[in-house]
SESE-195597 format. One record per residue: x, y, z of N, C-alpha, C, O in turn. Coordinates in steps of 0.2 Angstrom, whole numbers, padded with zeros to 4 digits, always signed. Example, Ala and Ser with C-alpha at 12.3 -4.5 7.8 and 13.67 -1.06 7.14 Angstrom:
2
+0066-0028+0039+0062-0022+0039+0066-0016+0039+0071-0017+0042
+0064-0011+0035+0068-0005+0036+0064+0000+0039+0067+0006+0040
END
This chain:
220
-0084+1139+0256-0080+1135+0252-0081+1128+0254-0080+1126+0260
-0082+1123+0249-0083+1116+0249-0078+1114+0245-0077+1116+0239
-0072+1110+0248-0064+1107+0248-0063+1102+0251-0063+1103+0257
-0061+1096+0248-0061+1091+0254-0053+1092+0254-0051+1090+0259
-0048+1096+0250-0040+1095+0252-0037+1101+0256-0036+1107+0254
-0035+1099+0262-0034+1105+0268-0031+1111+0261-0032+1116+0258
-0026+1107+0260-0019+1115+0256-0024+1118+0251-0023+1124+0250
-0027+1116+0249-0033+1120+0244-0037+1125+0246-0039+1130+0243
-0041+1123+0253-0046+1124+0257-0040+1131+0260-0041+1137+0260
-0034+1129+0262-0030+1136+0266-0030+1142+0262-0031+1147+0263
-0027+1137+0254-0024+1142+0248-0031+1148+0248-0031+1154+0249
-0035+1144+0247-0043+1147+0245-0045+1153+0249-0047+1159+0248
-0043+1149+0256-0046+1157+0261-0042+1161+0261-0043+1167+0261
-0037+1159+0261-0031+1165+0261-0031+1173+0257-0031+1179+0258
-0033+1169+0253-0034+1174+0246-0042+1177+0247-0043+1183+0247
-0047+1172+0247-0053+1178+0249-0051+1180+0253-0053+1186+0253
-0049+1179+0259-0050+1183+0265-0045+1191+0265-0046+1196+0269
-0039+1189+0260-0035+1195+0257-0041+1203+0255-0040+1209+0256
-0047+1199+0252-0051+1203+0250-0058+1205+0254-0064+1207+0252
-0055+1203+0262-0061+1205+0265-0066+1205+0266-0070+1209+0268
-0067+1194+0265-0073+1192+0265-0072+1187+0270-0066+1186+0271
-0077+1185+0274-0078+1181+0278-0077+1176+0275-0080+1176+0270
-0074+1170+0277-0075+1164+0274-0079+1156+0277-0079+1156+0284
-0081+1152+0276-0083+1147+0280-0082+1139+0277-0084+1139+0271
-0079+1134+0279-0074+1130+0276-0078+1122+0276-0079+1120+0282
-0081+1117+0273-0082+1113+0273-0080+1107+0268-0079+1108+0262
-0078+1101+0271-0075+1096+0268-0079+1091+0263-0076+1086+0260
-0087+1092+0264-0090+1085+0261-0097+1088+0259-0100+1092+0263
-0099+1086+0254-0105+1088+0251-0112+1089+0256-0116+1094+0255
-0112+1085+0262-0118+1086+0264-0116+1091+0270-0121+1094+0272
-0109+1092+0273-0107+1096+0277-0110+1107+0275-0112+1111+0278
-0108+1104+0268-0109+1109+0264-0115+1111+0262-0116+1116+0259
-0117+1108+0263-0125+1107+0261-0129+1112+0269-0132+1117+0268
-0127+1108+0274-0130+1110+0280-0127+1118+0283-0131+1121+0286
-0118+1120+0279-0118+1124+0282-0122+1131+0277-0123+1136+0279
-0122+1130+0269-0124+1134+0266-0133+1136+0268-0136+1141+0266
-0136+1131+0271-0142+1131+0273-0143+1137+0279-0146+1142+0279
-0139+1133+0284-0138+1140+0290-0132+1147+0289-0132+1151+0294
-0130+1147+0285-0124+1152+0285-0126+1158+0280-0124+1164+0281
-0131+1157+0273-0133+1157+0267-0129+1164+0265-0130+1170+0265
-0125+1159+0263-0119+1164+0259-0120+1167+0254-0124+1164+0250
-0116+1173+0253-0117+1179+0247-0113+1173+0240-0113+1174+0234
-0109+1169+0243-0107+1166+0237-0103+1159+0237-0100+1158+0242
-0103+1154+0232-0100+1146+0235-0094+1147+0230-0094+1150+0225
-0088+1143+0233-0081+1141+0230-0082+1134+0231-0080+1132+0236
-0085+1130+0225-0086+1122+0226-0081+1118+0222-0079+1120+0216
-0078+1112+0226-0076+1109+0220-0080+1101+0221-0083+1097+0225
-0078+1099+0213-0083+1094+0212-0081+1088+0216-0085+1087+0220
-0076+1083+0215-0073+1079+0218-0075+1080+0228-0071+1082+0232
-0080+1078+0228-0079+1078+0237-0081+1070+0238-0084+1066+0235
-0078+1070+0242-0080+1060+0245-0085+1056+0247-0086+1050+0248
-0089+1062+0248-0099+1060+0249-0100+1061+0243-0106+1060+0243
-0099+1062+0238-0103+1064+0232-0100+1069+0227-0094+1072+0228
-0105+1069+0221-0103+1073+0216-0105+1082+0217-0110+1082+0219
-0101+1088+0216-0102+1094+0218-0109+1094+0213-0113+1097+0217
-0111+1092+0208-0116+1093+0204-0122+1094+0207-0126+1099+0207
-0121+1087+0212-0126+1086+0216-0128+1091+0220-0134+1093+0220
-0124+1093+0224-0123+1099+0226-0129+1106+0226-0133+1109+0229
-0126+1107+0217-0128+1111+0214-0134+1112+0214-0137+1117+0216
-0139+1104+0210-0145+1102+0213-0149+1107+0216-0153+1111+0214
-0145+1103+0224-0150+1105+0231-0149+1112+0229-0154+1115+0226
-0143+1117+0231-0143+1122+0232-0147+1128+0229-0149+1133+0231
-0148+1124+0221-0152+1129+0217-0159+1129+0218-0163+1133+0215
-0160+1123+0223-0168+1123+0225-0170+1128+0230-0176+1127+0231
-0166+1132+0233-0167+1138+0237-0163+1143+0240-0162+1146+0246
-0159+1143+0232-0154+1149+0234-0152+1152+0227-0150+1148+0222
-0151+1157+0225-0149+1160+0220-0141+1164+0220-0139+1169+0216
-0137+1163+0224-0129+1163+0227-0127+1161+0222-0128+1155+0220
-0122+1165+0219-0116+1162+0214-0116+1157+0216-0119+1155+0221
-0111+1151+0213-0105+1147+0212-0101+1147+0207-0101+1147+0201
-0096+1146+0211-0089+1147+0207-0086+1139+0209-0084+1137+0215
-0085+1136+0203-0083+1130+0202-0076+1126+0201-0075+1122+0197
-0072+1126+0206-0065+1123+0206-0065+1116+0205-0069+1112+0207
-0060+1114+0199-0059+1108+0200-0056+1106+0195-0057+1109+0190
-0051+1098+0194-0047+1097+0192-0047+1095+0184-0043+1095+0180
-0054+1094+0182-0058+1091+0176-0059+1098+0173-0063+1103+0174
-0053+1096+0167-0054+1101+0163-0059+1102+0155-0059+1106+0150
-0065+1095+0157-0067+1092+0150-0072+1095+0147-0077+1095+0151
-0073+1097+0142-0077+1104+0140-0086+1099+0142-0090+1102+0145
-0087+1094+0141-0093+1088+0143-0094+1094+0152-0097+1098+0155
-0088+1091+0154-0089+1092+0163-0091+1100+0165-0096+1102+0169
-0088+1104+0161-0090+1112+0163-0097+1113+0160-0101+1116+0164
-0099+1110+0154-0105+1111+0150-0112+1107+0158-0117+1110+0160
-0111+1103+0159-0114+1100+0164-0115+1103+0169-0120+1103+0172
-0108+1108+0173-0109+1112+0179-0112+1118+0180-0112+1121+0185
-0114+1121+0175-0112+1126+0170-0124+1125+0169-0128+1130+0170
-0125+1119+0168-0132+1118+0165-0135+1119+0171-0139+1124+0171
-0133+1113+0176-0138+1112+0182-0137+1118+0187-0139+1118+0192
-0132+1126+0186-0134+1132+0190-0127+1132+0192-0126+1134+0198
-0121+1131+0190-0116+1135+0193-0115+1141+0186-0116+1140+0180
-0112+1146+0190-0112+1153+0188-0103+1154+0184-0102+1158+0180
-0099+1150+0186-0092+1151+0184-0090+1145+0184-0094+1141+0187
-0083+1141+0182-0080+1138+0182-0071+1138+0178-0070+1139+0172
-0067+1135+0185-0062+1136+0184-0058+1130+0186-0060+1126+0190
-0051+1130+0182-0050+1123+0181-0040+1122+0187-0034+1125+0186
-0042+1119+0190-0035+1120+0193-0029+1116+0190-0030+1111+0188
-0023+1120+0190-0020+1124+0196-0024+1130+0193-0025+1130+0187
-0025+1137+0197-0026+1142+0195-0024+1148+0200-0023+1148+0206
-0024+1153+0196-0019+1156+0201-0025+1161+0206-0031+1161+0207
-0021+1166+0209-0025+1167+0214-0027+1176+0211-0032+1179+0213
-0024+1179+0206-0027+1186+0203-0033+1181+0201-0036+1180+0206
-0036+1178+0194-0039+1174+0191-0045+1173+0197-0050+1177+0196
-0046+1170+0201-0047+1166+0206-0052+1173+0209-0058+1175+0208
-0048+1175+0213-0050+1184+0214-0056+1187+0210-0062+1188+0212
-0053+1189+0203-0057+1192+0198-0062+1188+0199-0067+1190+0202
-0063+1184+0197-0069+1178+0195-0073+1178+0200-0079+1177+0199
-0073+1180+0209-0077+1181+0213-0079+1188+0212-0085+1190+0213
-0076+1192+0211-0075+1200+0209-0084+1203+0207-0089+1206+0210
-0080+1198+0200-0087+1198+0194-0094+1194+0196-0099+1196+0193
-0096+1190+0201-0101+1185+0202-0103+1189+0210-0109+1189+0212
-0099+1193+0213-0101+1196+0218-0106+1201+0217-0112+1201+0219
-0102+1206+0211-0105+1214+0208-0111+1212+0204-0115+1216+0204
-0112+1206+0201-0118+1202+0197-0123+1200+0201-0129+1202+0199
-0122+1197+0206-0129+1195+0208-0130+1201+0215-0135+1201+0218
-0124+1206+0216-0127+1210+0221-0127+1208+0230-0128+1212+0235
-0124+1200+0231-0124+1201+0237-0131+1194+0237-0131+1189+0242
-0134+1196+0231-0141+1193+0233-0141+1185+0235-0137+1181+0234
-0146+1184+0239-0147+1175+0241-0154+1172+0243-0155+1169+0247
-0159+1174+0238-0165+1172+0239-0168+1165+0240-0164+1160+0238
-0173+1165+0243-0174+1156+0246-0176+1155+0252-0173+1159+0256
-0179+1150+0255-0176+1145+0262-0175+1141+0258-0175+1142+0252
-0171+1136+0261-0170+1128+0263-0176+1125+0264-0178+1120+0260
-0180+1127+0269-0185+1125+0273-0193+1126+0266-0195+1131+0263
-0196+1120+0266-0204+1123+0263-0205+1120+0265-0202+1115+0267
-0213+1122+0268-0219+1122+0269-0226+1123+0269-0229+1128+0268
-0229+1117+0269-0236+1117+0269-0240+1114+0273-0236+1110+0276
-0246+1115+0276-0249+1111+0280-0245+1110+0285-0240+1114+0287
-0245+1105+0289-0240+1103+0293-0234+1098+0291-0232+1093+0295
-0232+1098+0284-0227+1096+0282-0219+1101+0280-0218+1106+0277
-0215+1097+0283-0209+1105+0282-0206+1101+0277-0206+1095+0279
-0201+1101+0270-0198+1099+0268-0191+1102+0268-0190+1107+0265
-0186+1101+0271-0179+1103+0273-0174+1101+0269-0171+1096+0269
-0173+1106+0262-0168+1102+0255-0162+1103+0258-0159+1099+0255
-0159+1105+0261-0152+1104+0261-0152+1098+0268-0147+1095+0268
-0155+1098+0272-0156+1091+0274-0158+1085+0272-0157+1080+0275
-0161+1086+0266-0164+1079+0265-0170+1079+0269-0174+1076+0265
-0173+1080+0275-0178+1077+0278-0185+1080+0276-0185+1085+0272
-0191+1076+0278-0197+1078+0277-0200+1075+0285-0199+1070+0288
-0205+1082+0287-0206+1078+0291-0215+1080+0289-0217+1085+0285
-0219+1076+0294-0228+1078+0296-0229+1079+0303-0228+1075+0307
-0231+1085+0304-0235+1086+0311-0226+1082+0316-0225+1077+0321
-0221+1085+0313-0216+1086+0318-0213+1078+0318-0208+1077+0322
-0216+1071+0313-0212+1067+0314-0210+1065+0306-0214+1066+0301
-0204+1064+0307-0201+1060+0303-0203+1058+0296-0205+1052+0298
-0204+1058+0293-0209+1053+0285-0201+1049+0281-0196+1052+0280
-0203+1043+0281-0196+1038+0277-0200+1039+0271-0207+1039+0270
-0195+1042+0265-0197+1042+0258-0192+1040+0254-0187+1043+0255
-0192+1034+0249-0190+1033+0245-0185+1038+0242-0187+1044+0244
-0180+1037+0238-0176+1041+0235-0179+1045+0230-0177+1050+0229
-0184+1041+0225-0189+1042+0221-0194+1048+0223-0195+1053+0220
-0198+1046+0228-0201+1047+0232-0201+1056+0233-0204+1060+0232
-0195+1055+0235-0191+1063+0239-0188+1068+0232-0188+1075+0232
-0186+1063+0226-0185+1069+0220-0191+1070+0218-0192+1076+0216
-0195+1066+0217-0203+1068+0214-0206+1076+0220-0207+1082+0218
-0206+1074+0228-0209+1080+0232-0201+1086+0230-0202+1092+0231
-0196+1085+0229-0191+1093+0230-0194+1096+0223-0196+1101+0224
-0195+1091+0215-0195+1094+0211-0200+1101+0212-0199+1107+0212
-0208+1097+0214-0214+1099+0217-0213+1107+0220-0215+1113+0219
-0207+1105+0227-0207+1111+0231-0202+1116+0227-0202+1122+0229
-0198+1115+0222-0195+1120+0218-0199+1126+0215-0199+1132+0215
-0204+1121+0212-0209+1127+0209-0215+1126+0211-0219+1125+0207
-0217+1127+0216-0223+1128+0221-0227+1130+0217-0224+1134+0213
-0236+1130+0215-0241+1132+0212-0239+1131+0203-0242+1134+0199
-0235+1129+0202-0234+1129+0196-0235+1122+0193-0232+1118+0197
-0239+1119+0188-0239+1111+0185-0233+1108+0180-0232+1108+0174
-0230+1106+0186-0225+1101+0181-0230+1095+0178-0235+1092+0180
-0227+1094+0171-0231+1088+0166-0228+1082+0169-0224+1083+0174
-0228+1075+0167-0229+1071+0166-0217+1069+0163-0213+1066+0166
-0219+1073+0157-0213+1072+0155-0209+1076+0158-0203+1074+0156
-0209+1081+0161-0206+1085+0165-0201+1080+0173-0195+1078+0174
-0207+1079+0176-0205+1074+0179-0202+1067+0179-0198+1064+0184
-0203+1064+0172-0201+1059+0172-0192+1061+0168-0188+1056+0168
-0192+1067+0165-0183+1068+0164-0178+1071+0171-0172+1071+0173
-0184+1074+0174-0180+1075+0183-0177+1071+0186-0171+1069+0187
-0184+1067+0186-0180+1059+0192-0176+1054+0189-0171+1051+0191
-0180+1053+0183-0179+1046+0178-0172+1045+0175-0167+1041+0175
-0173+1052+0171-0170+1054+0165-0174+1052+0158-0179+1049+0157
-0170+1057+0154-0171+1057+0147-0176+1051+0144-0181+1050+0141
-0172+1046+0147-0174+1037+0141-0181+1036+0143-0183+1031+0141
-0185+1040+0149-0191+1037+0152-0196+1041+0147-0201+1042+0150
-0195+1042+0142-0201+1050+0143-0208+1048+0142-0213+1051+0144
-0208+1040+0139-0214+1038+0136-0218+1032+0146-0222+1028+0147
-0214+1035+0150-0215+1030+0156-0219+1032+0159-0218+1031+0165
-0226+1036+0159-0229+1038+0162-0233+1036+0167-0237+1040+0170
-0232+1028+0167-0236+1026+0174-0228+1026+0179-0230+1025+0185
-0223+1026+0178-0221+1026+0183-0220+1033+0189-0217+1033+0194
-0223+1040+0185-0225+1044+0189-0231+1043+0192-0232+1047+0197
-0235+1040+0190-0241+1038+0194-0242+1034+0200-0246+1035+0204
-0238+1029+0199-0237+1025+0204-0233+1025+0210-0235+1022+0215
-0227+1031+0209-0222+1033+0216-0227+1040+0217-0227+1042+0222
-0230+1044+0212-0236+1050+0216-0239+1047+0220-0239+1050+0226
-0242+1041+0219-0247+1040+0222-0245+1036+0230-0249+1036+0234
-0239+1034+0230-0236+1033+0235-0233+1037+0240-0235+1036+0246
-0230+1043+0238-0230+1051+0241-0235+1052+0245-0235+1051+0251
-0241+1054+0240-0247+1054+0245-0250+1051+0249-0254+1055+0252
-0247+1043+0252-0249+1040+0254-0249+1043+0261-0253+1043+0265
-0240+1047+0260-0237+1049+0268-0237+1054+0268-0233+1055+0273
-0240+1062+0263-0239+1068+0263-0245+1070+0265-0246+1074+0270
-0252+1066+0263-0258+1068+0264-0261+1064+0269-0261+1058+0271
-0265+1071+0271-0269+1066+0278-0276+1061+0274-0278+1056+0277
-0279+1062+0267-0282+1059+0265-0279+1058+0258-0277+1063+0255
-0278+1051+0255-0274+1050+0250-0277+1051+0242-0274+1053+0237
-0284+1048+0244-0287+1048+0240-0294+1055+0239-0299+1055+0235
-0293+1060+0242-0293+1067+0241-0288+1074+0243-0290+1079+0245
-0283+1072+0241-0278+1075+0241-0279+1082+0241-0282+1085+0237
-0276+1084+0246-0277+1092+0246-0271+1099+0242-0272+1104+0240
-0263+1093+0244-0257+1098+0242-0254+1095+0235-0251+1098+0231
-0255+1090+0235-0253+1088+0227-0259+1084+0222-0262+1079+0222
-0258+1089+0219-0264+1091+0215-0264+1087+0208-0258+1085+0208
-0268+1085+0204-0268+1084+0198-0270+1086+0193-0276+1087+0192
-0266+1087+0189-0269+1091+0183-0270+1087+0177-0265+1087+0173
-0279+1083+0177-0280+1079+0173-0277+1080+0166-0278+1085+0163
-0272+1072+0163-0270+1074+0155-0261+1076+0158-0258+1075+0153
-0259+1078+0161-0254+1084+0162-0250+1083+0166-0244+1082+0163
-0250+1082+0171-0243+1082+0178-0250+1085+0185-0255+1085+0187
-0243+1087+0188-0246+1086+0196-0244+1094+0197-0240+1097+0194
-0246+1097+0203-0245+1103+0206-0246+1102+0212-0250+1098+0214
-0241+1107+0216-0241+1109+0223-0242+1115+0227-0238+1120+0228
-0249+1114+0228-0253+1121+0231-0251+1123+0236-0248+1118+0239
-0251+1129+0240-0248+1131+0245-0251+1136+0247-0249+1139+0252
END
């Protein structure tokens, strides 16, 4: 459960734990982030509003290596905001106050749905590079790589769908958004950058590929 308001976080466990689930309690998106990583729960109780960030964001990472419900608490009852939560991979959404039968049922159903199931790492890997999405880091041969904010959504997009060729315009509504579609040098220009510090040779790249005409892949 991801809650930055203690009495919500209490309200919350009280009642799953009524139902005989383990619970595990965090206050801030990246907190949440790291423990959903190490703990990889059969299921998240997120609310949006946390103080490091948007739960959205959240959802993001989490769906780049996890298929675990989410079930969506939160004050925003704006049909726009659920449609949103709702797009980027949460599974349920509930609008508070709400009560705790409600609340109950709704993990009930996302439980007996996905079965339990939690497929993914956190962790990708190639070469001697590890990508760690719910940490943010990237490292080579065990140190550290500083990558641009750009930089780092261009390689998650990549490692979401490994051996698969994201286009051009793909990439450019991931990172950019919508309004870039016709920008296509500026995915050439932050690729070509990545490479700089992913590849031991930049200019025959071995893990991020090109697919002349088209977009980039990552071999594995």
């Amino acid at each position: 459960m991801i809650e930055d308001e203690p009495e919500i976080r209490r309200f919350v466990r009280m009642a799953l734990e009524s139902e005989g689930l383990e619970v595990h309690e965090a206050a801030t998106l990246q907190r949440g982030l790291i423990d959903a990583a190490t703990r990889r729960p059969e299921l998240v109780v997120l609310d949006l509003g946390l103080p490091d960030g948007d739960g959205l964001d959240f959802i993001r990472e989490f769906r780049g290596w996890s298929t675990a419900p989410v079930v969506v608490l939160s004050a925003r009852d704006g049909e726009d905001r659920k449609v949103q939560a709702l797009d980027v991979g949460a599974d349920d959404y509930l609008v508070k106050p709400f009560g705790v039968a409600e609340l109950l049922a709704r993990v009930r159903v996302q439980l007996r749905r996905h079965g339990g199931g939690n497929a993914g790492e956190p962790v990708m890997r190639f070469g001697d590079v590890a990508v760690d999405r719910a940490l943010r880091t990237v490292t080579r041969g065990g140190e550290e790589l500083h990558l641009t904010p750009i930089e780092y959504r261009l390689l998650q997009e990549l490692c979401n769908a490994p051996g698969r060729v994201l286009t051009h315009q793909h990439l450019l509504k991931a990172v950019w958004g919508p309004g870039h579609a016709d920008d296509v040098h500026y995915v050439r220009v932050h690729m070509a950058n990545l490479r700089k510090k992913i590849e031991a040779d930049a200019n025959r790249p071995q893990w991020i590929v090109t697919e002349a005409g088209v977009g980039y892949r990552l071999k594995t």
